[in-house]
Structure formats: C-alpha cells, structure tokens
C-alpha positions as CSV (number, residue, x, y, z in Angstrom):
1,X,-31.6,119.2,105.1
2,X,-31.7,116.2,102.2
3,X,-30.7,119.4,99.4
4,X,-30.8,122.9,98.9
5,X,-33.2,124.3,96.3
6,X,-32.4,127.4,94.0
7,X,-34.4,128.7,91.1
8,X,-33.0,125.9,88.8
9,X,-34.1,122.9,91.0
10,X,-37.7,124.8,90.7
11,X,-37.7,124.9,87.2
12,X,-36.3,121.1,87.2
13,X,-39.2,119.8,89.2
14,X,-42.0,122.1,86.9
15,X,-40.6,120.2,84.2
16,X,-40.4,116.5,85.9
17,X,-44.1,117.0,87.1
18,X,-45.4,118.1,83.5
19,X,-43.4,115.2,82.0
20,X,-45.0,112.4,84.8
21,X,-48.6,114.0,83.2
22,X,-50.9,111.4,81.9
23,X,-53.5,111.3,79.3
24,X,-56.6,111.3,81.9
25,X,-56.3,113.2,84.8
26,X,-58.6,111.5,87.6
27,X,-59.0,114.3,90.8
28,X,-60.5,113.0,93.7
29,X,-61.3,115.3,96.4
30,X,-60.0,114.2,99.7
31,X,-61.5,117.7,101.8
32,X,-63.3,117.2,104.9
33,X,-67.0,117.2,103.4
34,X,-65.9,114.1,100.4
35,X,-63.8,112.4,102.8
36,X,-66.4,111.8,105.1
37,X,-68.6,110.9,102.0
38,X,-65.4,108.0,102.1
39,X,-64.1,110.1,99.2
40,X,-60.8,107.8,100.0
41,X,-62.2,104.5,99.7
42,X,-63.4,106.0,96.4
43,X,-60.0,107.0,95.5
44,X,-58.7,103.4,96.4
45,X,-61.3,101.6,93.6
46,X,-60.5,104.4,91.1
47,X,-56.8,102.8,91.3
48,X,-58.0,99.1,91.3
49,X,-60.2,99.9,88.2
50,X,-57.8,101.4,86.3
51,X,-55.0,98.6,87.1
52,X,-57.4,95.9,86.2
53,X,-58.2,97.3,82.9
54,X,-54.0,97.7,82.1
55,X,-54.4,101.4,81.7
56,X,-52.3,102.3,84.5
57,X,-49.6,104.4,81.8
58,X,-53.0,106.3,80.4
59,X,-54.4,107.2,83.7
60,X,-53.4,108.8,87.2
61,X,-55.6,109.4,89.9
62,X,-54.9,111.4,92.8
63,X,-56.5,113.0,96.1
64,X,-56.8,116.9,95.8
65,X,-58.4,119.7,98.5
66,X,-61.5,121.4,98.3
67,X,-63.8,121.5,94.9
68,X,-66.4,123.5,96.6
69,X,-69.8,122.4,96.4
70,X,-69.6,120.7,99.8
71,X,-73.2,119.3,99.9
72,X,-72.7,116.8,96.6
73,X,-69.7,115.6,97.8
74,X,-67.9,113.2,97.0
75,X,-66.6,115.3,94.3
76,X,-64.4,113.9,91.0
77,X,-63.2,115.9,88.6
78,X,-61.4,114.8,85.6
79,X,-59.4,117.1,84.9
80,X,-58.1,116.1,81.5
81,X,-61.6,116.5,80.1
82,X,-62.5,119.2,82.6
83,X,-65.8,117.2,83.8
84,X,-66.8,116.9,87.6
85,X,-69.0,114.3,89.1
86,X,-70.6,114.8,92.5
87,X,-72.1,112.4,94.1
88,X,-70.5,109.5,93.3
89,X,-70.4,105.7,94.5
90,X,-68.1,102.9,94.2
91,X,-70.7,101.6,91.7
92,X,-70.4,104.8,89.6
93,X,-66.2,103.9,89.2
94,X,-66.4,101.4,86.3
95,X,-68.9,103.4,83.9
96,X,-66.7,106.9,84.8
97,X,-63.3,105.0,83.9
98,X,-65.3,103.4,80.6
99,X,-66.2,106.8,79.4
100,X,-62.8,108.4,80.2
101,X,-62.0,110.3,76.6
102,X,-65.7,108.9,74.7
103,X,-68.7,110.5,77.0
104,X,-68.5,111.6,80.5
105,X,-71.4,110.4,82.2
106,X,-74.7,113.0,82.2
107,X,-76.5,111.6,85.0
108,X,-73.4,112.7,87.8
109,X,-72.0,115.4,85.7
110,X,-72.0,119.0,87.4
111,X,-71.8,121.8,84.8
112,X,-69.2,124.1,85.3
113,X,-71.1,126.8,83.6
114,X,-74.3,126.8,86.5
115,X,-73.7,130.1,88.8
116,X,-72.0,128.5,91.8
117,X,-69.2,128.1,89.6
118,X,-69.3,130.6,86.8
119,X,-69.8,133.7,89.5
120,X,-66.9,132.8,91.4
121,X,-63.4,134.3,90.9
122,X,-60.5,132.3,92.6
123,X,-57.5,133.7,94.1
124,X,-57.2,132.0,97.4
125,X,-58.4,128.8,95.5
126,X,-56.8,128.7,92.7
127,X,-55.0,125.3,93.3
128,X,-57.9,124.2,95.5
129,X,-59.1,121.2,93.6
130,X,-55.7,120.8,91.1
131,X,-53.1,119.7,94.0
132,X,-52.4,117.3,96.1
133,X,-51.9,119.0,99.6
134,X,-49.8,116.4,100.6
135,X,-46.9,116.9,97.5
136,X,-45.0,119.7,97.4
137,X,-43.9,118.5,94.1
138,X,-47.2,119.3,93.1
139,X,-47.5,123.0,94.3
140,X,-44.7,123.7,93.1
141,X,-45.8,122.6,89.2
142,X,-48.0,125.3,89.6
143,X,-45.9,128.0,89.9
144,X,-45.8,127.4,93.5
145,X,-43.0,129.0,95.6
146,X,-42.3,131.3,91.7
147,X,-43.4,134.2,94.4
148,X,-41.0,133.3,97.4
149,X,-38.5,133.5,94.7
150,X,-39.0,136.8,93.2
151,X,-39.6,138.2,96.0
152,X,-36.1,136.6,97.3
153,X,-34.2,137.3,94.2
154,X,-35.5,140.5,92.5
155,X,-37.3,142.4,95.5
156,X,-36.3,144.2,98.8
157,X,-38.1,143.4,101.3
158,X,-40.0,147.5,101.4
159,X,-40.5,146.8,97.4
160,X,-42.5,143.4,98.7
161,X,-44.3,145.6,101.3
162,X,-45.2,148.4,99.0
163,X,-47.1,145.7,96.2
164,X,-48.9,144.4,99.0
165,X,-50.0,148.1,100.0
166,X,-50.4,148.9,96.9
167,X,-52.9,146.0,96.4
168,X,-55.0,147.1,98.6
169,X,-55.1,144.3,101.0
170,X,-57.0,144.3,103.8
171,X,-57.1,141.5,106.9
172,X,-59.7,138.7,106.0
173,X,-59.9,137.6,109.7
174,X,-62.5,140.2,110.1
175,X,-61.4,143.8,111.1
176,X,-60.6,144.9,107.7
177,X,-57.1,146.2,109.0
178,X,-55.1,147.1,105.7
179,X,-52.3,144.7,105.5
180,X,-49.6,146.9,104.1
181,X,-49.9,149.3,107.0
182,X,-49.8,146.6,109.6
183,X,-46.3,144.8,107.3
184,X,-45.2,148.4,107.4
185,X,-45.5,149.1,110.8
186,X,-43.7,145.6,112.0
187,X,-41.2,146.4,109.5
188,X,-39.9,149.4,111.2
189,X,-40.8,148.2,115.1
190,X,-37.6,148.1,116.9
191,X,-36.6,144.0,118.4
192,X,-33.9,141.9,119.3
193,X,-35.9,139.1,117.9
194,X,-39.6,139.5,115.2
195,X,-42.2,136.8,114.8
196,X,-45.1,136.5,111.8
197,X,-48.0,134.6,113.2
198,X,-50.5,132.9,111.6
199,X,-54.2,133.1,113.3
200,X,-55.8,129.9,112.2
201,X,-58.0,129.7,115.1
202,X,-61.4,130.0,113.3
203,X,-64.4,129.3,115.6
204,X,-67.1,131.0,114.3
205,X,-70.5,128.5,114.0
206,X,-70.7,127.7,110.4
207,X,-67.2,128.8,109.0
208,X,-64.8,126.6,107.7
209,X,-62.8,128.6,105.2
210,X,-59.6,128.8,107.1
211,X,-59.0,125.3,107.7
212,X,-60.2,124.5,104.2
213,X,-57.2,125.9,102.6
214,X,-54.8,124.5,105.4
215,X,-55.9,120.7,104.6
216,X,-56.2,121.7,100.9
217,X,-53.4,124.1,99.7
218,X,-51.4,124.2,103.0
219,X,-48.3,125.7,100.6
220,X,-49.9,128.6,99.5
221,X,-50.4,129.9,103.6
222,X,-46.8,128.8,104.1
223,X,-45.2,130.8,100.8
224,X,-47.3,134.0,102.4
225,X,-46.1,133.8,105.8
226,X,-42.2,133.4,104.2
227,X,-42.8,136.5,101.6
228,X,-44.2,138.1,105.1
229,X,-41.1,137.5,107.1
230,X,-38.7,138.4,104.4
231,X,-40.7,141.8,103.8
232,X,-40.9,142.5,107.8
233,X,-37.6,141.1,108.7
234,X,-38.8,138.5,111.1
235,X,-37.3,134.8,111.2
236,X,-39.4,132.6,113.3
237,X,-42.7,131.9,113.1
238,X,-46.2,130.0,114.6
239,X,-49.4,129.3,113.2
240,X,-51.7,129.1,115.8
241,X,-54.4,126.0,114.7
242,X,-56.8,124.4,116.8
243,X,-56.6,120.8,117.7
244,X,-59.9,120.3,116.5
245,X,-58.9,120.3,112.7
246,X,-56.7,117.0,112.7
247,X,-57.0,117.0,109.0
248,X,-55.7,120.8,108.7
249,X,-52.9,119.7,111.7
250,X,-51.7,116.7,109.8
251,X,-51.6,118.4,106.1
252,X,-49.6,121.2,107.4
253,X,-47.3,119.1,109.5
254,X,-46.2,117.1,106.1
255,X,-46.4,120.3,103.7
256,X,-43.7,122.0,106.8
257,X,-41.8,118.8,107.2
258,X,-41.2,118.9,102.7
259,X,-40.8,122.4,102.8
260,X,-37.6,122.1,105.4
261,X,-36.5,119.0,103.4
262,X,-36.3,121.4,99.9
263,X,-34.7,124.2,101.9
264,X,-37.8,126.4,101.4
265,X,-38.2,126.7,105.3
266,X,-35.3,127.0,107.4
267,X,-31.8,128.2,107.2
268,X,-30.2,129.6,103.4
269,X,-33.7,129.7,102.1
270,X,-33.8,129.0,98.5
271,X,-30.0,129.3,98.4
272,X,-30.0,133.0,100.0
273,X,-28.8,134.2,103.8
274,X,-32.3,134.6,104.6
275,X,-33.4,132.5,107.3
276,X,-36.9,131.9,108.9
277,X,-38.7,129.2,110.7
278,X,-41.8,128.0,111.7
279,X,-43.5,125.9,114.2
280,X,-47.6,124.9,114.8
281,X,-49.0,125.6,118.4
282,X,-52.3,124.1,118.9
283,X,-55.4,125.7,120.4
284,X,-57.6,123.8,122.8
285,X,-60.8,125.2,121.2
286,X,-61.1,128.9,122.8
287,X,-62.8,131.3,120.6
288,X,-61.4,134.3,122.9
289,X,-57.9,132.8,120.9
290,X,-59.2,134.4,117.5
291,X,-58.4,137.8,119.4
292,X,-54.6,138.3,118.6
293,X,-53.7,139.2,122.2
294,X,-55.0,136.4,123.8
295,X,-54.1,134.2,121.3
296,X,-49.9,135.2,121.3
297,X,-50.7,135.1,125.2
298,X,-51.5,131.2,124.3
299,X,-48.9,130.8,122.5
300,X,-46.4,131.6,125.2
301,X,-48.0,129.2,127.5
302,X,-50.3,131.2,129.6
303,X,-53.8,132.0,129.6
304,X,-55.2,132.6,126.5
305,X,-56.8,135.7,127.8
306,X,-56.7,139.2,126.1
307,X,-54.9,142.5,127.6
308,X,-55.5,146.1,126.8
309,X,-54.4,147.9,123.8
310,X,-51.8,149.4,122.5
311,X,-49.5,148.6,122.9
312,X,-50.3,146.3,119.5
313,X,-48.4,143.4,118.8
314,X,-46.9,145.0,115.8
315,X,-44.3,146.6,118.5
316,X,-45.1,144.5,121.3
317,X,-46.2,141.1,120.6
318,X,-44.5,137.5,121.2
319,X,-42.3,137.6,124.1
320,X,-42.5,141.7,124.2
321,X,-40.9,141.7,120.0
322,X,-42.6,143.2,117.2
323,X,-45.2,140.5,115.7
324,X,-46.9,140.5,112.5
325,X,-50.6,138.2,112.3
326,X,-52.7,137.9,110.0
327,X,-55.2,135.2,109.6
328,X,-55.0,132.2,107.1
329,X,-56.8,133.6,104.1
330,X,-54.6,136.9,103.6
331,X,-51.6,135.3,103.9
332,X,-53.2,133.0,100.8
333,X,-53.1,135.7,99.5
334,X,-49.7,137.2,99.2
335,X,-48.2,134.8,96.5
336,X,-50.8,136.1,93.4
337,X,-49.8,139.7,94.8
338,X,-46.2,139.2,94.7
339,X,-46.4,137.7,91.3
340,X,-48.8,139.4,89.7
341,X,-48.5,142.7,91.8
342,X,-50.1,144.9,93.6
343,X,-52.3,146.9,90.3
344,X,-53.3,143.7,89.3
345,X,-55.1,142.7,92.4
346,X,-56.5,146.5,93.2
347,X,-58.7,146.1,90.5
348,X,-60.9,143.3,91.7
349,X,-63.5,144.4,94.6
350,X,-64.7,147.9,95.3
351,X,-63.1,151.1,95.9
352,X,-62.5,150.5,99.4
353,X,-63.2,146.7,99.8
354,X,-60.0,145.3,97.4
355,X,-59.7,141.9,95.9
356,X,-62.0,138.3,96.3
357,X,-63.2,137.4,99.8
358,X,-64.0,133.4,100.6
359,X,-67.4,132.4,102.0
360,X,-68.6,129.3,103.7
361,X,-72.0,129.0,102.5
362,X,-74.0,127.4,105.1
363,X,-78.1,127.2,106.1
364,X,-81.0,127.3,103.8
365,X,-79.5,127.2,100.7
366,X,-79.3,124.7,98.0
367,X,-75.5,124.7,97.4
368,X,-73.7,124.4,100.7
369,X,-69.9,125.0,100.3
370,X,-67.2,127.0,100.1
371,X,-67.1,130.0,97.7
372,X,-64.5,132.8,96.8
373,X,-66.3,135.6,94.8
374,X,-65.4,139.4,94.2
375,X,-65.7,142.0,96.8
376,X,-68.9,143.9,95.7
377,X,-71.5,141.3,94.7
378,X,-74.4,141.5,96.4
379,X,-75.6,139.5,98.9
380,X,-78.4,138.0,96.8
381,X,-75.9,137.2,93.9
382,X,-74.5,134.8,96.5
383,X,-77.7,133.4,98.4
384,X,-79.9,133.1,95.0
385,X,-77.8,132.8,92.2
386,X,-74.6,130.5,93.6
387,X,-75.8,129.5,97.1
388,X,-79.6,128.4,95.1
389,X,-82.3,129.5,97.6
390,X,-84.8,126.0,97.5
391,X,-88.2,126.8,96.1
392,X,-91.6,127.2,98.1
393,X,-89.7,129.1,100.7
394,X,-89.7,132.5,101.7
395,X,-86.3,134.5,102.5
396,X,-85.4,135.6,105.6
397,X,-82.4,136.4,106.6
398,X,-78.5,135.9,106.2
399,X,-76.2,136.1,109.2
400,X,-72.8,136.9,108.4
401,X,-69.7,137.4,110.5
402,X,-70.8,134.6,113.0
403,X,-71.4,135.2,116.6
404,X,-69.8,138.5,116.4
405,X,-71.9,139.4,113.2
406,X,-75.6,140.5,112.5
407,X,-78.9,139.2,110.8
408,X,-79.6,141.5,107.2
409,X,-83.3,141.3,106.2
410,X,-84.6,140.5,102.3
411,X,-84.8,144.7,101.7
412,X,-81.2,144.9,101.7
413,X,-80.1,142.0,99.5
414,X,-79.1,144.0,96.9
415,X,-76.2,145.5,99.1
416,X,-72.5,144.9,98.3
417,X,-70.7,142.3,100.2
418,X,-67.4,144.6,101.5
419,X,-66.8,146.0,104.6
420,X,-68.6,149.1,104.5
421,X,-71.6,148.3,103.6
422,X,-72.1,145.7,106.2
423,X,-71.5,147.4,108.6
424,X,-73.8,150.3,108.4
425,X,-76.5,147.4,108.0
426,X,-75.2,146.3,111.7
427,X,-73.5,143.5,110.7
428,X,-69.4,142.5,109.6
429,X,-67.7,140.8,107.5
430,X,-66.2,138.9,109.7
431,X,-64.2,135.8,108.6
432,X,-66.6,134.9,106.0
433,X,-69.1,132.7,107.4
434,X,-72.6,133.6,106.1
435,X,-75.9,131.1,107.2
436,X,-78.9,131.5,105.0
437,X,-82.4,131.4,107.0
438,X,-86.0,131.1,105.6
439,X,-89.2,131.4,107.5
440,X,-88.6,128.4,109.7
441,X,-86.5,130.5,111.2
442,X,-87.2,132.5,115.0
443,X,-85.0,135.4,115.4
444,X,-85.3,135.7,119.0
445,X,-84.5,132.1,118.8
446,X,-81.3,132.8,116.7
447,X,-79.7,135.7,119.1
448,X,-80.1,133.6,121.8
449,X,-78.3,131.0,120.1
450,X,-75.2,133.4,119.3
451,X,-75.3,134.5,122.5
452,X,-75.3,131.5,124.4
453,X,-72.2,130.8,122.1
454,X,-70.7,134.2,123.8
455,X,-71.4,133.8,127.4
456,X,-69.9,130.3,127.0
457,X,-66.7,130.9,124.9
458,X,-66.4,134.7,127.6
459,X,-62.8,134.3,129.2
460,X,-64.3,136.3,131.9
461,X,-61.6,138.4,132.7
462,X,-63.7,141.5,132.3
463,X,-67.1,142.3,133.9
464,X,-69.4,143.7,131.3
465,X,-68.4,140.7,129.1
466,X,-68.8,137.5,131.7
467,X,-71.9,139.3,133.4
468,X,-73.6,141.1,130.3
469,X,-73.7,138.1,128.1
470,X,-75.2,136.4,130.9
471,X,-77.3,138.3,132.0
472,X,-78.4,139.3,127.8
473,X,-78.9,135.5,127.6
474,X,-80.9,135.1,130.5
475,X,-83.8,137.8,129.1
476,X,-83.8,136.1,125.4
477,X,-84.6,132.7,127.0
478,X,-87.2,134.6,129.0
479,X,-88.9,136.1,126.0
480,X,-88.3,132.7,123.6
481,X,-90.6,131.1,126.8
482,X,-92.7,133.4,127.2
483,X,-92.4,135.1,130.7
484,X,-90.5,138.6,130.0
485,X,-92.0,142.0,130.1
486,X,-91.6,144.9,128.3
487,X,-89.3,146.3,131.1
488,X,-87.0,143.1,129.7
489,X,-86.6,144.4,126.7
490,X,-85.6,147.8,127.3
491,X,-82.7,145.8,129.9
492,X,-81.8,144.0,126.9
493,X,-80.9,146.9,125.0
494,X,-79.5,149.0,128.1
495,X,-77.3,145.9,128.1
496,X,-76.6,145.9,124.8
497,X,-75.2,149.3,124.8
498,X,-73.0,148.6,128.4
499,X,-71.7,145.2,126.9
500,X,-70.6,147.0,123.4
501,X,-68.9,149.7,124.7
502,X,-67.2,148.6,127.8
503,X,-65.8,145.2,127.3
504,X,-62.3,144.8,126.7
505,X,-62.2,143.1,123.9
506,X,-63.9,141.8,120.5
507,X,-65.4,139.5,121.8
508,X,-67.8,141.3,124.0
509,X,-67.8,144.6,122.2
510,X,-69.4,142.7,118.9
511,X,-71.5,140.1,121.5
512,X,-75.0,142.4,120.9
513,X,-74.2,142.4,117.3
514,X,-76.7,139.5,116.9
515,X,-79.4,140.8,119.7
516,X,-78.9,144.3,118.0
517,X,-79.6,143.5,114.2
518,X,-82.8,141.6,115.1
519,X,-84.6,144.0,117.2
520,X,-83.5,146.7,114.4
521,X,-85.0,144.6,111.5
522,X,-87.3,142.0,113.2
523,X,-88.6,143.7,116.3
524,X,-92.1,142.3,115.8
525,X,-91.2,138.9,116.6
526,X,-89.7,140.3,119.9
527,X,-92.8,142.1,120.5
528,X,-95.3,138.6,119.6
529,X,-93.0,136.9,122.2
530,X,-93.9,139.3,125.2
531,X,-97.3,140.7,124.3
532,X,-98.8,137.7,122.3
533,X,-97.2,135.3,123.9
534,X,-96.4,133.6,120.4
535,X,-93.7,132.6,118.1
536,X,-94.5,133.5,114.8
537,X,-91.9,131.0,113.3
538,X,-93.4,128.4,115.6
539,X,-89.9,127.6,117.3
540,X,-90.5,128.4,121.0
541,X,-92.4,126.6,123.0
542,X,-93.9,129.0,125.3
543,X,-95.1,128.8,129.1
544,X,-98.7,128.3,129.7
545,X,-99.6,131.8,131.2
C-alpha cells in the first residue's frame, strides 16, 4: 500500500478537491452512448480551446459518467452555470467556451426543468454526471467513502444490517428479495471462510443500467459491497462482469487498483482490523450466469450451469461458505442508506415497493436513456411524460423485465411501476429494462423474438427448458409464417404451462412470460395469423397458402 487512509486523510482530500475548483466547471460525458458520439475527441478540443484563449486557471474540463438522455449524446454540462448541451460538435466548442459566464448557447441547451429530468429522483445516480469515474479523488469530494466510514467507526456490523432492513431494500436484479433478510441470513450462516458477490452480469436485450453505473460511478458499487462485507462478516469478494463491457471492465479495474492504493480495499481498512478484498471474474456472455447458482458455479471455474435449491448461497455458496449477492444497482445503493439511514430511504416508493428503481429506456420513445425515478409512478409517467412518446403514433405496448418479462397493453398504463403490480399484469420488474412499442409493432413477432433469445442463451441441463423453448419457438415461427393451426396454439400454451412450472431454474420458469402476456392481452393478432392468414402490424411475411 502507497498510505493508509483514516477519517482525517478523507477530510484532507474533500478539502484539496474543493480548493483545485475553478470558476467554470466544463463536464463532459465520457459513457458509452457520448463516447461513441467521440464524446473524447470533444473533450480533447475543449482543453485546446481553453489553453489557446489563456484561460486555463478559470476553466477545468473533465470526462464524467452517464448524464442520461442517451439519444442527444454527446452530452456537456457546465456545471458551474448548471447548463447542459446535447448534441454537440467540435464546431460547437469555441461559441460554448465564448459564452462561458455571459449566455449559454440556446440552440444546444437542454432544459433541466423538461420532464425527463424534473420527474426523476436520483439515488443510484447521484454522482452520475458530477465525477470522474476514473478519480477516486473525485468520489471521495463528494462524500464518497463518508458511509464506509461511519459504518466502520460508529456502527456494528447488525446496526449496518438493521438500517438496511429497516429501509426497506429490496434486490434490484429482479426477484424483489428484501435485502436485509438476505444480509441477515449470511450474517448468521456458519463458515470457515464468507464471500459478497457482486452479479454484474446483465444480459437482458435492451438493458444497460448495470454497467452504466460500473463505467460511471464504479466507487459507489465498491463502497456497498465493503459496508456489505463488514455488516455480514465476509472478507473476500468477486464481482462477476461480463467481458463484453470493456468500458465497465477497465473503470472498475482502475477505481479497485486506487481503492487498494488509499487502503480503502484490502488489509486495515480505513485504519481498522477489518479486512476484505475483492477481485473481477469475467463472464463469457451466458445469460443462464445472471442466475446466482450458475453464476458462483462460474466463478469457481466450472460450468456456469444452475443446481437445485436450497440449499441457497446464503449458507452454501462459493466453495460450500455462506455467500451474500446482490446485483449492481442495490449495492449502489447501500452508501445513501448508511448515511442517511434506513427511515429516510422507506419513504420514497410504495408501501411494499421501497425507494427509486433505474430504467433503461429503450424502443419507441423520444428520450432514449437511462432514468432513476420513484417506485410508484406509473408506467405512462415514464413512456409519455420522461421517455416522450413521438407524435402520429399509436401506443402499444411496453415490455419490461426483458426476456423473462411480459408485454402490458395501453389500458393499464396508469399502473404503478413496483413489484406487485407488475406482476399481476404478467409481467416483472426485472432489472429495469423497459422497450416502448407502437403500432409497427407484431406481437407474435416480439414473443418469438424473446424466445429465440431463450432457447439460445438455455444451458440445457434440464429438459422442459432445452426442449420447451424449442419446441415454443418452433410454433411462433409457424404462426408469424403462416402455416400453424389452431391445434398449435393450444400446444403453445400446454407448453407454456410445462415450461413454467417444471424447469429448474429462472430462466425457463419466466421463458413463457413473453408468449403468455401476448396471448392474454393481444390474442387477436395470434388469431389473424392462423385464421386470416395476416399480420395486422404488417411484420410477417406469410406463406402463400
């Protein structure tokens, strides 16, 4: 270790970062969406601008994660002035610089006050957009690692576990599990050895929350999972990323590698006897991987298949110890708990359904991005008034939960986003993926999709789940062509039930999900298929009879 951190040294670099401020504040977003808008390149000629006009002691310009509205990326937000631009060019650099403290520039100025802002309550992403993911420093001038410390200093680890029950935390990987009971339950497990995992593999189509906050505030995750390991007793730990997300990969390689240096990670923690470790394994792209059995089965080196339960990892996990997971997003969690406690954070959400929840906002909507709004708005609060449904198109449908999830019609927009409610519509939260469609849209067409996605990502280790999405996929292509019978259908949904209740895992047992919500709510446009012979969304192309 270069030095050993304490309280003090915290406090020391709070004040050396507030000091090193400058007058104008110049954020650039360097997330996936503005990078590949060559939100760096923009970065680059912010910092030649400024050091040609000799203003380099007024202004400082640095890259930051996530702003949010994805589809106007590249994103710059001066922070100073509390202005963001979207869509800027190198050509808009000069004029933004020029105006810096006179007038921002109208024509690529986003207001702050529209909806997709305004409705949004941030927890998860509070820093999202204010740090650099890559500094430490910089987390920690906004009260980053405050909670590690209290927790360390002025908590035992059941008074840590009782604010997070008290909160009324539940698991944002999509089971709802309450996340006090689980801490709780690892706490007390009997082990030679405990382990806190971190279940970054997120593979659902059209969700990208997860690694958003790993390549953007990869701190935050890494504070929860310490607060989680002090409170459960645990002193190693993995977070389980796919290879996929270099960006994610690479961010939290450098925010591990600072936090060691600092003596935040490692042994002595923050000048205590309280040691813990962690280390990144990375997935090869399996979606089976997002169920915690198979995944801790990856991470010892074997299959990455899943195995019957109990017993649960929370007695028997990594290498037969007691293992705590929870997915990225509630460990993001933990720090606001800790410091603000557990009351505080009960009273955002529902009665059942505490706190925000994050969204990736994808499909047929005008403001593609990533959202974090209170658990209880409705779904159309988030398609119409943040999300922006585009005019002289009809609503559809919204799929949330991705594969696993289901399709909700227009007549139950006004329903409450939280656990509950979506699933007695026969759909899930999920992770928080959530695709808007319009009337372009097939809904035979879309359940085959998911569950082509299914039967390929199957691990195959148990029949109804390797045959019955199969065998489910084969009938939808039949009906989007336009050869099945009725006697198809009433296979599909015999199938549906053997596939739900009789595969071994999530995987297979959520599957129908997709097939089930759309004959429930759009069973017409099976029937048009098979009896018609037509697609009323003019998607298929069907067999000449």
């Amino acid at each position: 270790m270069d030095e050993e951190m304490n309280g003090e040294d915290l406090a020391r670099i709070i004040d050396e970062e507030s000091r090193a401020k400058k007058l104008h504040q110049i954020h650039v977003c360097i997330a996936a969406a503005c990078l590949s808008a060559h939100s760096e390149s923009l970065k680059e000629e912010f910092v030649k601008e400024i050091k040609r006009r000799g203003i380099e002691h007024q202004c400082k310009v640095k890259g930051v994660g996530c702003l949010g509205l994805c589809a106007q990326a590249p994103l710059i937000s001066v922070e100073s002035e509390g202005v963001l631009y979207h869509n800027v060019t190198s050509q808009n650099v000069p004029q933004i610089v020029e105006g810096l403290g006179k007038k921002p520039v109208k024509e690529l100025q986003a207001s702050l006050q529209e909806p997709f802002f305004s409705r949004q309550h941030r927890v998860v992403l509070d820093n999202c957009g204010k740090v650099d993911p890559e500094r430490i420093e910089d987390y920690i001038s906004r009260g980053g690692y405050s909670a590690l410390l209290k927790a360390l200093n002025e908590m035992r680890p059941p008074e840590v576990i009782e604010q997070v029950t008290r909160s009324g935390l539940r698991g944002r990987g999509g089971a709802g599990y309450p996340t006090g009971l689980k801490w709780s339950t690892v706490s007390k497990a009997i082990g030679a050895r405990k382990f806190v995992v971190c279940n970054a593999d997120e593979g659902d189509p059209g969700a990208f929350m997860d690694r958003t906050i790993l390549a953007s505030d990869p701190h935050k995750v890494l504070e929860g999972m310490i607060i989680a390991a002090y409170a459960v007793g645990a002193s190693e730990g993995y977070i389980y990323v796919r290879a996929e997300y270099p960006l994610a990969v690479k961010r939290l390689k450098t925010a591990i590698h600072q936090a060691e240096r600092l003596s935040i990670l490692g042994k002595n923690i923050l000048g205590t006897q309280f040691n813990f470790s962690i280390e990144i394994r990375l997935g090869a792209g399996a979606f089976v991987c997002g169920e915690e059995t198979a995944l801790l089965a990856s991470i010892e080196g074997k299959r990455g298949t899943p195995r019957p339960r109990p017993p649960y990892p929370a007695e028997t996990g990594l290498w037969t110890m007691p293992t705590l997971i929870n997915n990225v997003e509630t460990y993001a969690h933990i720090p606001s708990i800790i410091i603000e406690g557990g009351d505080w954070y009960s009273k955002l959400g529902t009665a059942k359904s505490k706190g925000t929840k994050m969204f990736a906002l994808a499909g047929r909507v005008t403001n593609t991005g990533l959202i974090e709004v209170p658990m209880g708005i409705t779904l159309r609060e988030i398609i119409f008034d943040i999300g922006g449904f585009p005019q002289g198109h009809k609503f559809k449908a919204v799929q949330t939960g991705g594969p696993s999830g289901g399709c909700v019609p227009e007549q139950y927009l006004d329903t409450p986003v939280d656990y509950e409610s979506l699933t007695k519509l026969g759909s899930i939260m999920g992770s928080g993926g959530m695709i808007v469609m319009d009337e372009t849209s097939c809904m035979v067409d879309v359940a085959k999709y998911f569950m082509d996605f299914c039967k390929s990502e199957s691990c195959g280790k148990c029949i109804p789940c390797r045959v019955g999405t199969a065998q489910m996929h084969d009938i939808l292509t039949k009906i989007t062509n336009g050869t099945a019978t009725m006697n198809d259908l009433s296979t599909l949904e015999e199938l549906c039930d053997v596939v739900q209740n009789t595969s071994l895992c999530g995987l297979g047992q959520t599957a129908p999900n997709s097939v089930l919500s759309t004959l429930r709510y759009f069973g017409e446009e099976y029937l048009a298929h098979i009896q018609r012979r037509t697609c009323p969304a003019g998607v298929c192309k069907m067999q000449e009879q």
